[in-house]
N, C-alpha and C positions, 0 to 999 in steps of 0.2 A: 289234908286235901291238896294237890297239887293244880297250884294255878295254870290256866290255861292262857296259851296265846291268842291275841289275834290271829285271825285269817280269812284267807280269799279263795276256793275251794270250784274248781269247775269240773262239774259231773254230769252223769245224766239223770232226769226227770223225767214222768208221766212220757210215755207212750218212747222212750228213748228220745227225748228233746235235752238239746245241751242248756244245765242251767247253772247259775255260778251264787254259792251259798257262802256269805260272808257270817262269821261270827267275832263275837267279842270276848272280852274276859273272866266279864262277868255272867256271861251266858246268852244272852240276848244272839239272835241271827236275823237274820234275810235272808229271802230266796227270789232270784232275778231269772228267769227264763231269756235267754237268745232271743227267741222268738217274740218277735212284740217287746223286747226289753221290759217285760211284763215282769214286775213284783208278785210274786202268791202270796208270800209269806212274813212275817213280821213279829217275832216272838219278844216277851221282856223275860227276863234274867232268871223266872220262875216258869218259863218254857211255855207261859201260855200265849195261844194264836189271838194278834189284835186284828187282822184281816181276815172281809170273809172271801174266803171263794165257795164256791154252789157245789154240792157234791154231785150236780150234772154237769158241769161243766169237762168242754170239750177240749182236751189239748194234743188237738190235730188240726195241721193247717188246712183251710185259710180262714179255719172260725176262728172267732179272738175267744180268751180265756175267760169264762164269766167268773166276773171279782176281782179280787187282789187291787192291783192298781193299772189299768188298760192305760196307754198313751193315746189323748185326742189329738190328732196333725195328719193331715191339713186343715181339718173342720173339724168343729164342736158336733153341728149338726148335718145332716143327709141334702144334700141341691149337687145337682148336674151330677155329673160323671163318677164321681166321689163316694162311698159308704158313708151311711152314719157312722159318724167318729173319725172318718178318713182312715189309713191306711198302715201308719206306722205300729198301732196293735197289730197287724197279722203279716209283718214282715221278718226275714232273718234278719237281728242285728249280727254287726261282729265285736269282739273286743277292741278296741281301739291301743292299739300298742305305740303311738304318739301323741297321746295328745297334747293337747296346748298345755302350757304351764298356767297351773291354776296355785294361787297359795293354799297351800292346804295346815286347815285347823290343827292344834293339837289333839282336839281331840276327834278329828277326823281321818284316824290312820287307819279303818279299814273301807276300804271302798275298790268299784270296780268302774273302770270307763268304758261306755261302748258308743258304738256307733253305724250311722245309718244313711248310707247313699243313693239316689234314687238308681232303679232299675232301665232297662229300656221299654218294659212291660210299664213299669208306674211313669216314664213320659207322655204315653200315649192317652194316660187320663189326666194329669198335672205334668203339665210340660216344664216343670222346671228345675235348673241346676242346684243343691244344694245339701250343705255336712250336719247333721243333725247326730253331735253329741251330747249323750247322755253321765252324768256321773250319780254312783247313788251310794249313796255315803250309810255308814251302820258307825252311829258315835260310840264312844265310851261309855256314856251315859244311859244307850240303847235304844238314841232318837235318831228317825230312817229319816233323813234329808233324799229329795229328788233334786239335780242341777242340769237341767236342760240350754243348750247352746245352739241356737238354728243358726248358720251363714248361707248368705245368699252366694253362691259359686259360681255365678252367672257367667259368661263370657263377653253375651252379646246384648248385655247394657238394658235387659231385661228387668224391672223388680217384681217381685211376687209378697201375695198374700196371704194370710192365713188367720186360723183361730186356732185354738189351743185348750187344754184340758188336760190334768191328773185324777181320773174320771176314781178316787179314792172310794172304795168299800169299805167301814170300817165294821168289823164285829159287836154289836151287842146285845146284851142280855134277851132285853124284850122294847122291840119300837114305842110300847106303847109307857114306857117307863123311861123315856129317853128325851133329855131338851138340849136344843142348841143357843147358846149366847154368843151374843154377840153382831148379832143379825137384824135387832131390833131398830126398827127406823127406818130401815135402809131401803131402798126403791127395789121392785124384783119384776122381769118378765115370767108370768106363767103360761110354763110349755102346754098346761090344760085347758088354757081361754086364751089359748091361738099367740100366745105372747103377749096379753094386753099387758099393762103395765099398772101397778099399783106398788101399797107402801106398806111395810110390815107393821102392824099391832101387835102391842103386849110386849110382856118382859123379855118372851123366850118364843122359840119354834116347839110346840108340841106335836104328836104326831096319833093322826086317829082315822086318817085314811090317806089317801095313794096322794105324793105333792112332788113337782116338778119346776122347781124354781128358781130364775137365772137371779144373785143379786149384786145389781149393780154398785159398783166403787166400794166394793164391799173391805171391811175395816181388815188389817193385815193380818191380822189373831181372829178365830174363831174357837170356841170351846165345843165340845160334843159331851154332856152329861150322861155316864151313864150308872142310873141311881142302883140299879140291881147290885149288880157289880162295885158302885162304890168309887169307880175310874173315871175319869174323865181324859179324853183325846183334848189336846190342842196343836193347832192346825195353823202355823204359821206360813204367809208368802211375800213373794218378792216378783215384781215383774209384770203380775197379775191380779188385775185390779178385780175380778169376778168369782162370785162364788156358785157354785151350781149345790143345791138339796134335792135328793132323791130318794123316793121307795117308791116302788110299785103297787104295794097293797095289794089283798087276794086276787080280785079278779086281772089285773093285766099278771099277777106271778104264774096263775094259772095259765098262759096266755102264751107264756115263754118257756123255750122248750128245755135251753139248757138254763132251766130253774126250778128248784123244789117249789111246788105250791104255799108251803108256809115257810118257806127260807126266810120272804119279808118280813117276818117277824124279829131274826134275828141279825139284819144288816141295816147299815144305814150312808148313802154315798152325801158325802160331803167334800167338794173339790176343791180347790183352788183352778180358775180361768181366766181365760182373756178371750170373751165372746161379741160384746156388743158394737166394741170399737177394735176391728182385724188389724191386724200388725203387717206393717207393709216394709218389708225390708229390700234397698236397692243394693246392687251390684257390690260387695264388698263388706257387705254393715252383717253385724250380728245381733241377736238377742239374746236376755238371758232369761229364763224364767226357774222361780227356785219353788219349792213346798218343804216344809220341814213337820215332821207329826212327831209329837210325844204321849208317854200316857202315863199320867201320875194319879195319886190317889186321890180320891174325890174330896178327902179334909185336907188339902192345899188349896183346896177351891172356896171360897166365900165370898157373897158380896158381888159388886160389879168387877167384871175380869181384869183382873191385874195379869198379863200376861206374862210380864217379868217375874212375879213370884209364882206363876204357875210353871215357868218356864226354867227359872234356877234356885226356884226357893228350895 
């Protein structure tokens, strides 16, 4: 068998949208759409999809793509002028053919940079200056790192704010044979009682109908068990101290239009954020915000989450 190289691969996608398809050696790829710098795809080294996207979903602008991995910026959530989610889902990005010098990992030598300038159309609802690069890494190993970089470009001594989200889809088996670790304890707002605020019970998060839940200073590593399958995701971040749980459950999946009625069953969004406390960046300052997801076999998993040996065992 002759080994394959790395590579970084831009073509086109769904409906003739430019998308740029990294693989690796071992087989593993990603798939990054232009548009929205949207993630579809995320395959391990035995070619199977760990993201879901909706088999309704729309990849025509100015819908954003349902699944994969949507970019949240400038909002998490819907107020004033803004979309839910804000705006940088259902924009052109471009490649970025300068960017900053970043050290790069060894074993992060396939990746692609893009980036995303505000328009004179996007001043007129977020009046502000700013370079909002993306880098999105496919390791060796076949773990999809996200590295987000906002600067504030400002001229005229302006700072702006924002919230943030890697609004993450992940594929599995069946919701209802699915728990998350790692989450336990931790304080969450619920988007379904108006954001009251309360504190996680029990070991794990199970799932048995529709949950919508911000949680706060949420621990860097998250696990996503999923027992069918046998996999477990884990969900590491940097920058971002929030985490968002989502399914919609039957009735709102019926509800939405580019979403199969029982899709819910087989996705589960687990993010990494920065929602309760907005990031305020003045004239010159940058952020960084990173997510990195892996998926190893569920007999690496035992006991209370060691992330290091889930992570390089």
């Amino acid at each position: 068998m002759t080994a394959r190289s790395p590579s970084v691969e831009l073509c086109k996608g769904n409906n003739g949208l430019g998308k740029i398809v990294l693989r690796e050696t071992r087989g593993s790829s990603v798939e990054v759409y232009l548009y929205g710098a949207h993630v579809t795809s995320w395959k391990n080294d035995h070619g199977e999809e760990l993201l879901f996207v909706s088999n309704k979903a729309i990849f025509k602008p100015p819908k954003a793509i349902r699944g994969g991995i949507p970019i949240c910026f400038p909002q998490f959530a819907g107020t004033g002028n803004l979309e839910q989610h804000g705006f940088a889902r259902n924009r052109l990005w471009s490649i970025d053919e300068s960017p900053p010098h970043l050290a790069v990992n060894s074993s992060h030598r396939t990746f692609v940079d893009l980036i995303l300038k505000p328009t004179e159309e996007d001043f007129k609802i977020w009046p502000h200056s700013y370079e909002f690069r993306l880098r999105v890494v496919l390791t060796i190993g076949g773990d999809l790192i996200l590295i987000s970089r906002i600067r504030n470009t400002s001229t005229d001594g302006k700072p702006f704010t924002f919230t943030f989200a890697y609004h993450t889809y992940f594929t599995v088996s069946d919701i209802s044979e699915v728990r998350v670790e790692g989450l336990e304890t931790q304080d969450y707002l619920d988007n379904l009682k108006e954001r009251e605020r309360f504190t996680e019970q029990g070991d794990a998060l199970t799932f048995e109908s529709e949950v919508d839940k911000i949680y706060l200073n949420a621990p860097p590593k998250i696990a996503i068990i999923d027992h069918e399958k046998k996999r477990t995701y884990v969900l590491w971040k940097e920058g971002l101290p929030d985490a968002v749980v989502w399914n919609p459950w039957d009735k709102k999946a019926k509800a939405i239009a580019d979403f199969g009625d029982d899709e819910y069953k087989h996705m589960l969004c687990v993010e990494a954020a920065a929602i309760e406390n907005p990031i305020t960046l003045k004239p010159g300052e940058e952020w960084k915000g990173l997510q990195e997801i892996s998926a190893v076999p569920s007999s690496y998993y035992s006991g209370p989450l060691d992330p290091h040996k889930v992570l390089h065992g």
